[in-house]
N, C-alpha and C positions, 0 to 999 in steps of 0.2 A: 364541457371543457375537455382536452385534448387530454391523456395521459401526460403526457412531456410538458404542457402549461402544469397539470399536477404537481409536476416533480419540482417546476420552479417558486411552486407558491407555497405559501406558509403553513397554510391550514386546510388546505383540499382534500379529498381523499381519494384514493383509490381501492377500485374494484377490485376482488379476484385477477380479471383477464389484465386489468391493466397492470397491473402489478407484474404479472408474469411477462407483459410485452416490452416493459423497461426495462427489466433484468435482461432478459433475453437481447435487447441492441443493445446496454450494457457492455455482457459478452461478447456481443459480436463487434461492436466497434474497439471494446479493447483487443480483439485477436485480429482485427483489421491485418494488421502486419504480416499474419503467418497466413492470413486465410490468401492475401495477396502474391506471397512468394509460396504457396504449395499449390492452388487450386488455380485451376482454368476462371476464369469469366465467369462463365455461364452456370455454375454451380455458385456465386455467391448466395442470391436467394433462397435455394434448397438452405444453404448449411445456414442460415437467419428461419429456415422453417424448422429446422432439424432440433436448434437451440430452443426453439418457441415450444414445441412437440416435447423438448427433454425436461424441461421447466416446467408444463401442466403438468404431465405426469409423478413428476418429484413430487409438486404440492397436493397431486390427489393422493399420491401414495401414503404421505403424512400425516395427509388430514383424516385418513379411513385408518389411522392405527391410535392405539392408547400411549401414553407418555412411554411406558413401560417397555413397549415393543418398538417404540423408536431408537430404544438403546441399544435393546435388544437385535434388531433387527437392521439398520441402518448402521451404525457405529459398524458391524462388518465389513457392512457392503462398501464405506468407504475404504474401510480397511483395506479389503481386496482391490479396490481402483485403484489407490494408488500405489500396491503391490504392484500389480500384473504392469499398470504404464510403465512402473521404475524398470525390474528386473524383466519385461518381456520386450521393449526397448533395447537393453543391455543383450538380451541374447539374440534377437535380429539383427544387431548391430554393433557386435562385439571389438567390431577395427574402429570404431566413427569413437574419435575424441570427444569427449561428453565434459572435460576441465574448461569451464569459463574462468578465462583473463582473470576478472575480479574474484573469485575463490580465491586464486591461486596469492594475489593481492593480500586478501584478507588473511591470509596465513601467514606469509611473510612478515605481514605488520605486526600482528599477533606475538610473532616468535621475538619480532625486535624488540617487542614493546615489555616482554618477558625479560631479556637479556640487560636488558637497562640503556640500549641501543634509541636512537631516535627512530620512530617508526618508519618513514620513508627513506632511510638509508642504502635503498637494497631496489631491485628492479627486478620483476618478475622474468620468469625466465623465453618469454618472447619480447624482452628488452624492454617492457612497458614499463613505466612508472607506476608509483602507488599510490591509487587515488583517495582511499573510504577516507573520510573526515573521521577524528577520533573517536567519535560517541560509537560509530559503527566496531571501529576495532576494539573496545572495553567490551561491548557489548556480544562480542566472539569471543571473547577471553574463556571464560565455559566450557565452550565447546571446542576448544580450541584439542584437549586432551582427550576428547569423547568421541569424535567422529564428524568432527567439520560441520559443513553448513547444512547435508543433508540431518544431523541430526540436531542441528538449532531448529531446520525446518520444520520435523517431526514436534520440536517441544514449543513451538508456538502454533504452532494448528492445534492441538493440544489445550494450551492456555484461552486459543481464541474462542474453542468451544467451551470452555466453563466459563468465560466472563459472560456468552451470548448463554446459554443454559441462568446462570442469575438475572438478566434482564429480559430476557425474552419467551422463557421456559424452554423446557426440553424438547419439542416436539418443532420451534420455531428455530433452534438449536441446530439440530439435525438436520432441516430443509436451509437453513441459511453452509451448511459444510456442504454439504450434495451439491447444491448449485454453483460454490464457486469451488470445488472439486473436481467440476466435470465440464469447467470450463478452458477450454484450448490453449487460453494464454497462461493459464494455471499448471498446467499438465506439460506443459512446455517449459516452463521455469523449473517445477518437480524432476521431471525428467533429466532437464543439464544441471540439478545442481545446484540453481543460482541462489544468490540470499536475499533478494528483493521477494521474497515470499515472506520471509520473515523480517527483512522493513520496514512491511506496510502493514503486517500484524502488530510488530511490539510501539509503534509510534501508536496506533490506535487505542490497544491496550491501555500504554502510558497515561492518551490525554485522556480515556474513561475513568483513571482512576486518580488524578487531579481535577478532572472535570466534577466530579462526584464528590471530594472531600466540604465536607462542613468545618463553620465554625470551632463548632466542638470538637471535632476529631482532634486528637493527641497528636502533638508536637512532632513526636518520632514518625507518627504515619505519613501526616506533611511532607518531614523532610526527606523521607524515603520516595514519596509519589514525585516530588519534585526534583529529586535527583533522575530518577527512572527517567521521566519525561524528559530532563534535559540533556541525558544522554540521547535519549533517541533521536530529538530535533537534529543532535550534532552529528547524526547516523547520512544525513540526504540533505545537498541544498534545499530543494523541493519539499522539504516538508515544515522550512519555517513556514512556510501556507496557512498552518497551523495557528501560527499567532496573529495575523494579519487581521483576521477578524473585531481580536482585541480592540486596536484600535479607533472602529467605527462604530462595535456596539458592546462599550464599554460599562453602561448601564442596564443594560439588557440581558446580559449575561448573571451566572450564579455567582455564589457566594467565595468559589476559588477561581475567582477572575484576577485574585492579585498573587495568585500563588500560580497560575500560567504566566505571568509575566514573573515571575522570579527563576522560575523554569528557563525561560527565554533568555535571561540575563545570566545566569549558570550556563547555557547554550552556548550563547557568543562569548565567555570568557573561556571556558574552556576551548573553543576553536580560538581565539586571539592570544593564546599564553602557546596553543600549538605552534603557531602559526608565527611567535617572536621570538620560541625560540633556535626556530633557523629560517628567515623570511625566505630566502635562495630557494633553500631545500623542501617548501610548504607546497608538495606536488598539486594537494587537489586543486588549489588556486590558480594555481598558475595552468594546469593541462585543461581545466574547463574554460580559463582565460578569463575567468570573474575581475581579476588585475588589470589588465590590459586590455582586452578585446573590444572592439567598437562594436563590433558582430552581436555580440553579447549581452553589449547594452543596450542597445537599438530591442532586442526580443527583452530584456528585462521593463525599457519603459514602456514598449504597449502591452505586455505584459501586466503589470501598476495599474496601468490606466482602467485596464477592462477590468484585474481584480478589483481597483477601489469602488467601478459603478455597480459590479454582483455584491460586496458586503453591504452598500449604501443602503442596495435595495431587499435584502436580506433580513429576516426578525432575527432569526435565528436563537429564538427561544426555547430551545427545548434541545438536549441530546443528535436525535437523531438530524434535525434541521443543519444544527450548525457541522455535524458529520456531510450533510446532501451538498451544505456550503463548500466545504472544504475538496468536494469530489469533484464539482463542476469546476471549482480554482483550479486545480490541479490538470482536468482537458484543457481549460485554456492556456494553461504554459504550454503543455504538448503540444498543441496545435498552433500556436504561437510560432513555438519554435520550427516546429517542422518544417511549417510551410515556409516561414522567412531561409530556412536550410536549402528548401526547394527552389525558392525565388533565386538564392545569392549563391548555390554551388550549382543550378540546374540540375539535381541529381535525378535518376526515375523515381524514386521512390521516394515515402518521404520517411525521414532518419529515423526520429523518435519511435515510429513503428515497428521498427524491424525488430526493438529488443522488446525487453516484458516491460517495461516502464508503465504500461497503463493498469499494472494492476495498485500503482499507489492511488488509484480515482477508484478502480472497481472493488477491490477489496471494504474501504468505506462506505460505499454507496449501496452494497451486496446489506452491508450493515444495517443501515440506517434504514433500510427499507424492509429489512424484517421486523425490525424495531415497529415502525409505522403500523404494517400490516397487525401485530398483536398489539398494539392498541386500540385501532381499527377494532378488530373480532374482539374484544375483552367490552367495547365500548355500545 
C-alpha cells in the first residue's frame, strides 16, 4: 500500500521512509505558494528533495540522542532557527515592510474592544476593514500589552511543545518542532509576523484538551476547556471544520463528544450576539461575502459535499485520525476555493497559496503523525 493510501486509512501503518515522504509533500505542497512566486521551475524537485533530505536527518538525529539531550540539544537549535530567520531577515532587509494588514487589524480591534468601543469601528490604516471574528480578538487580549503577535507566536509554539512532550514524549517532541520549524511556509509567517501560526496552534491545543476531558473531570475544568475551545473556533471560519465531524460519527467518538458541541454552540453565539449587535458594521461577514456572495456559496456547497463523503468514510477513532480527518478537510476547502478563484477571476495563480493558510492542514497533520509514529515504535 501506497504511503498516501496510508494516510487515508484508518489503521495502516507507516514506515520510517514513509512517514518522512508525507511530511516532507506535506511541506512542500503547503509552501507551494512561495516556492511558486520565489523559485524558477526547474528547482521545484530539488527543493521537494532538499525537504525529504532535511526531514531523514531530523529523525536520524533524534533517534541517535537520549530524551535528555533532546532538550538539551535541539530546544537551542530551534532556538537559534528562529533567531537568526527573524532578526537576519530584519537586517538584510531593513527598508521591506514586514506589518501584515491583519496584525495591524488585530491591534485595532484589541484596542477597541479595550476601550468599550465596538471592535470594527476603526479601519486599519491602509483603509482596510477589520476582519478577525471575536474569538481571535479576546484571544490577543494578552498579548496585546506584551509584544503583539510575535510574542503570542513565541507562547504558543511554547504550549505546542509541552502538550506534544505529554502525549508523544520528549524526543517525538522535539522532531515534531524541528520539522515544522524548518518548514518554508512556517518561517515565512515567523518572519512577517503573522498570527495564523498561532491559529492553528491554540485551536489544536483547544480541541486536545476537550477532546481528552472525561466524565469525571471537574465541572470547572470542563468549563474552562470548553470556553478555550469556543473561543478558538470563533478565532477562523475554517476551523468550524473542527465540528463537522461530530455530525457523522457521533457514536464513535469519546466521551466529550457533547462538550465539542457545547463548545460549538458557545462559538456561534458569541459570533451571532457580535454580529446583532451591529449587522452593518459585522466586517468579517460581509468582506468574506459569507451574506451575500453567490461566489462563496457555489465553493461552500462542493465544498459540503466532498467534506460530508471524507467524514462518511472516515472511523476516526482515535486522536490523531480524527486530527489526519480534519487536515485533509481543511486541503479541500483550499483547494476548493482556489481553483474555483482560478476558474471565475482567471487569475495566474491560485489565491489561497500565495498566503500561509495552509498551515491550518500542516500544522495538524505535522501532529497527528508524530502521534502515529510513537505509537507505531512504542507498539
Amino acid at each position: 500500500m501506497s504511503p498516501f493510501k496510508k494516510l487515508f486509512s484508518d489503521s495502516a501503518k507507516l514506515t520510517q521512509f514513509q512517514f518522512y515522504l508525507i511530511v516532507s509533500f506535506a511541506e512542500y505542497f503547503a509552501s507551494i505558494g512561495l516556492i511558486y512566486k520565489y523559485t524558477p521551475f526547474y528547482l521545484y524537485p530539488l527543493i521537494f528533495l532538499f525537504l525529504l533530505a532535511k526531514n531523514i536527518s531530523a529523525g536520524h538525529l533524534i533517534n541517535r540522542i537520549s530524551d535528555s539531550s533532546a532538550l538539551r540539544f535541539v530546544l537551542p537549535i530551534l532556538f537559534l532557527i528562529l533567531l537568526a530567520s527573524y532578526f537576519g531577515f530584519n537586517s538584510q532587509f531593513p527598508e521591506y515592510d514586514k506589518k501584515v494588514d491583519r496584525d495591524e487589524a488585530l491591534e485595532i480591534s484589541a484596542g477597541n474592544l479595550l476601550r468599550g468601543d465596538f471592535i470594527y469601528a476603526e479601519k486599519t490604516q491602509a483603509g482596510n476593514p477589520i476582519t478577525p471574528l471575536p474569538g481571535a480578538v479576546i484571544i490577543f487580549l494578552p498579548f496585546y500589552f506584551t509584544g503583539g503577535v510575535l510574542v503570542m507566536n513565541c507562547t504558543f509554539l511554547l504550549l505546542l511543545f509541552i502538550f506534544t512532550l505529554n502525549i508523544a514524549g520528549v524526543k517525538k517532541g522535539a522532531l515534531y518542532l524541528l520539522l515544522l520549524t524548518t518548514t518554508p511556509v512556517f518561517l515565512h509567517e515567523w518572519i512577517f509576523e503573522g498570527d495564523l501560526i498561532a491559529n492553528s496552534i491554540y485551536v489544536l491545543l483547544c480541541f486536545g484538551l476537550v477532546y481528552g476531558l472525561k466524565d469525571e473531570s471537574s465541572l470547572l475544568k470542563k468549563v474552562i476547556c470548553v470556553f478555550l475551545f469556543g473561543l478558538s473556533l470563533t478565532s477562523r471560519p475554517v476551523f468550524f471544520i473542527y465540528l463537522l465531524p461530530i455530525l457523522f460519527s457521533y457514536k464513535r467518538l469519546p466521551e466529550s463528544k457533547n462538550l465539542l458541541i457545547l463548545s460549538s454552540v458557545f462559538s456561534v453565539l458569541l459570533t451571532l450576539s457580535a454580529y446583532l449587535f451591529s449587522p452593518g458594521d459585522f466586517l468579517p461577514m460581509h468582506v468574506q461575502g459569507f451574506l451575500y456572495s453567490e461566489n462563496n456559496l457555489t465553493v461552500i456547497i462542493i465544498s459540503l459535499f466532498l467534506l460530508i463523503y471524507l467524514f462518511v468514510r472516515r472511523e476516526m477513532v482515535s486522536f490523531e485520525l480524527y486530527l489526519e480527518t480534519i487536515s485533509i478537510g481543511v486541503v479541500i476547502v483550499l483547494i476548493v476555493q482556489s481553483v474555483y478563484r482560478f476558474m471565475v477571476y482567471t487569475q495566474e495563480d491560485i489565491y489561497l497559496f500565495r498566503e500561509r493558510y495552509p498551515l491550518f492542514f500542516l500544522i495538524p497533520l505535522l501532529f497527528s503523525l508524530i502521534i502515529r509514529q510513537k505509537e507505531e515504535s512504542s507498539s
